[in-house]
C-alpha angles and dihedrals in degrees: 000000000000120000123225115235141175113234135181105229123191110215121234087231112077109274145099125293114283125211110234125175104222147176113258102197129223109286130260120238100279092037141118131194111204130193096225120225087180154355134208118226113222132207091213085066093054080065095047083053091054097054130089112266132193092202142023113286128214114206143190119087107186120060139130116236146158109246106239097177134024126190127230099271101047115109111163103059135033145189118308083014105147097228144165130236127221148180090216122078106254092220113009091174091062107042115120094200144358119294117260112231132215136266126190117189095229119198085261098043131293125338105214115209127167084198124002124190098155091090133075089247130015141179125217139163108287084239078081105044123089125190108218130176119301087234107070137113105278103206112031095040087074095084088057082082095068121343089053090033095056103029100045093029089057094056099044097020104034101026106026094220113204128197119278087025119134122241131184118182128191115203112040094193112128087296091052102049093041084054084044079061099041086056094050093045080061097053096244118172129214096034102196113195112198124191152122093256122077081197095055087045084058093036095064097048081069087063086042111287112165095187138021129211122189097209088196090056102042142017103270100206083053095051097049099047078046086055090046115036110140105203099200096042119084136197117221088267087063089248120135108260115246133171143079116288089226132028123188122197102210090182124054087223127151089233095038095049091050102050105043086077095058099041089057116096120257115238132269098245108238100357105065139345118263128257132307121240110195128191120212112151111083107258119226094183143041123261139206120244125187095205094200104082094049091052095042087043106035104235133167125218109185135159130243123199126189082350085283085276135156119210102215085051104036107034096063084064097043090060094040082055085048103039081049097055088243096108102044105202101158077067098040095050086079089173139041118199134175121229087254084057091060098112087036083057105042086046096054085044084053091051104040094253093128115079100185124008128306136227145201104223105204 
C-alpha cells in the first residue's frame, strides 16, 4: 500500500521548492521506505538547486529515521528498525547492483531523486540505509550522513592525519567543523581554523581549533606558514619550512582552491615529501594551479568525496564520538527548520546566516 508523504519538490521551471503531499509506492525489492525524525540541510543541494533540470528534483540526502517498509530483497534492516540515510553506499565492496532511485509522481509530472530527505517520509535503495541503536538522538544525529561523513572522513579516511601533524581548514560550516573534530580525534596540532567571521573563528575552538585566521583581515597563506615555521628545518632552497602538513578546502570555492596549495609545507629534499592540500568542498568553478611548486616541493593535491568513508565502517565511530561528548552535534545543528521552512532555510544557507549546520525537524 502506498504511504502518503509530504515532500519538498523543486520544480523544473525556475522557482522555489514547493511542499506536495504525494503518494511513496511500495517498494521495489532492494528498497526501504523510512518515517523520517530529521533532515540535514547541505550546502552541495543548494548547487543542485542552481543547475539546469529536465524534470522535478527532489532533494535532501542525510537524515535518522525508523524503517516502516522493506522490500523483498532487503536483509540487514526491518520494520521499526532506528536507522540513518545516506548518499554514500554502507558497504561498496559488497553491492551486488546498482542502487534503484526514486521516482514521485509530483502534481506537473515525476520528481527524480537518487536520495531524498527533504520529506516527512522517503524511500531509498537499502546500500544507503544504516541501522543504528534504538537509543540515539533522534534530530542532531542526522548530520552524521554527510556534514560529519565528509568533514571528519576526509581527515582520518582521505588524509590519514597522524598525531603531531599540522592542519589548517578553511570553511568551518558544518563540513569544516566536523573535519576541525575529526582533527582533533586524530590528535592534529596545530588545528588552524580559516574563515570571513570572527564568530565562526570562535565558533570552531569550541570542536578543537587551536588557531584562527580571518582570511578577510590577513593574508591566510601567510598566516598559516606564520603559524608553522620550523627554524632548524630547511627546504631545498635553505628556507625554513613552513606550512601545514595537511590543508582542506571545505568550500569549493575559486579563492579557497587556489590557496590550500600554497599554504601546504615544501618538502624537506631528500628527507620527506612536501604538504597535502585536500578539497573537499564541491567546486562550481575552475581554478588556476601553478604546478611548480608542486613538482619543486613536492606537494600533493587530492579529492575527497563523502570523507572515503564507508558507512557500515565510519558511522559506528561517529556515534561513539557523539555518544562520548567528543563530537558535539547538539552544538553543531545552529538552526531548526520545519519542512514548511525549507525555502526560509536554503536561503539563510545562501546568505551565510547559518554558523554550523541546519536541520528540518519533522
Amino acid at each position: 500500500m502506498p504511504t502518503p508523504a509530504r515532500v519538498a519538490v523543486l520544480p523544473q521551471a525556475p522557482g522555489p521548492l514547493r511542499i506536495e503531499e504525494v503518494d511513496i509506492p511500495d517498494p521495489e525489492p532492494t528498497q526501504v521506505v523510512v518515517r523520517q525524525f530529521a533532515s540535514g540541510v547541505c550546502h552541495s543541494q543548494l548547487h543542485q538547486m542552481h543547475r539546469p533540470r529536465q524534470n522535478n528534483v527532489i532533494l535532501g540526502h542525510e537524515s535518522t529515521g525508523v524503517v516502516l517498509h522493506t522490500g523483498s530483497a532487503v536483509n540487514h534492516v526491518k520494520e521499526g528498525d532506528i536507522v540513518l540515510v545516506t548518499w554514500v553506499p554502507r558497504d561498496a565492496s559488497n553491492a551486488k547492483q546498482a542502487p534503484v532511485g526514486a521516482v514521485l509522481q509530483a502534481f506537473d509530472g515525476p520528481a527524480i531523486g537518487n536520495v531524498f530527505t527533504w520529506a516527512d517520509h522517503t524511500i531509498v535503495d537499502q546500500q544507503f540505509v544504516v541501522k543504528v541503536d534504538p537509543n540515539i538522538e533522534r534530530n542532531v544525529t542526522a548530520i552524521i550522513g554527510c556534514a560529519v561523513m565528509t568533514g571528519a572522513g576526509a581527515v582520518m579516511n582521505t588524509a590519514g592525519v597522524q598525531p603531531g601533524q599540522s592542519v589548517a581548514i578553511f570553511g568551518v560550516g558544518g563540513v569544516g567543523l566536523s573535519a576541525v573534530v575529526g582533527a582533533k580525534m586524530c590528535g592534529a596540532d596545530p588545528i588552524i581554523a580559516v574563515d570571513l567571521s570572527d564568530e565562526k573563528l570562535e565558533f570552531a575552538k569550541r570542536f578543537g581549533a587551536t588557531h584562527g585566521i580571518n582570511a578577510g583581515e590577513v593574508d591566510p597563506v601567510e598566516a598559516i606558514h606564520d603559524l608553522t615555521r620550523q627554524e632548524n628545518v630547511f627546504s631545498m632552497g635553505r628556507r625554513p619550512i613552513s606550512g601545514a602538513d595537511y590543508t582542506f578546502d571545505c568550500i569549493g570555492a575559486k579563492a579557497t582552491m587556489e590557496q590550500i596549495i600554497p599554504a601546504c609545507r615544501p618538502g624537506q629534499f631528500g628527507v620527506c615529501q612536501g604538504g597535502t592540500a585536500v578539497l573537499v568542498g564541491i567546486p562550481q568553478t575552475k581554478m588556476e594551479l601553478d604546478p611548480l611548486p608542486i613538482v619543486t616541493q613536492e606537494k600533493h593535491f587530492i579529492g575527497s568525496i563523502g570523507g572515503s568513508c564507508s558507512p557500515d565502517r565510519d558511522f559506528p565511530t561517529f556515534l561513539k564520538w557523539f555518544e562520548d561528548g567528543d563530537l558535539d552535534l547538539g552544538s553543531m545543528v545552529t538552526e531548526r527548520y520545519s519542512l514548511e521552512q525549507i525555502n526560509e532555510a536554503t536561503t539563510a544557507l545562501e546568505n551565510g546566516q547559518i554558523s554550523g549546520r541546519a536541520i528540518l525537524e519533522f
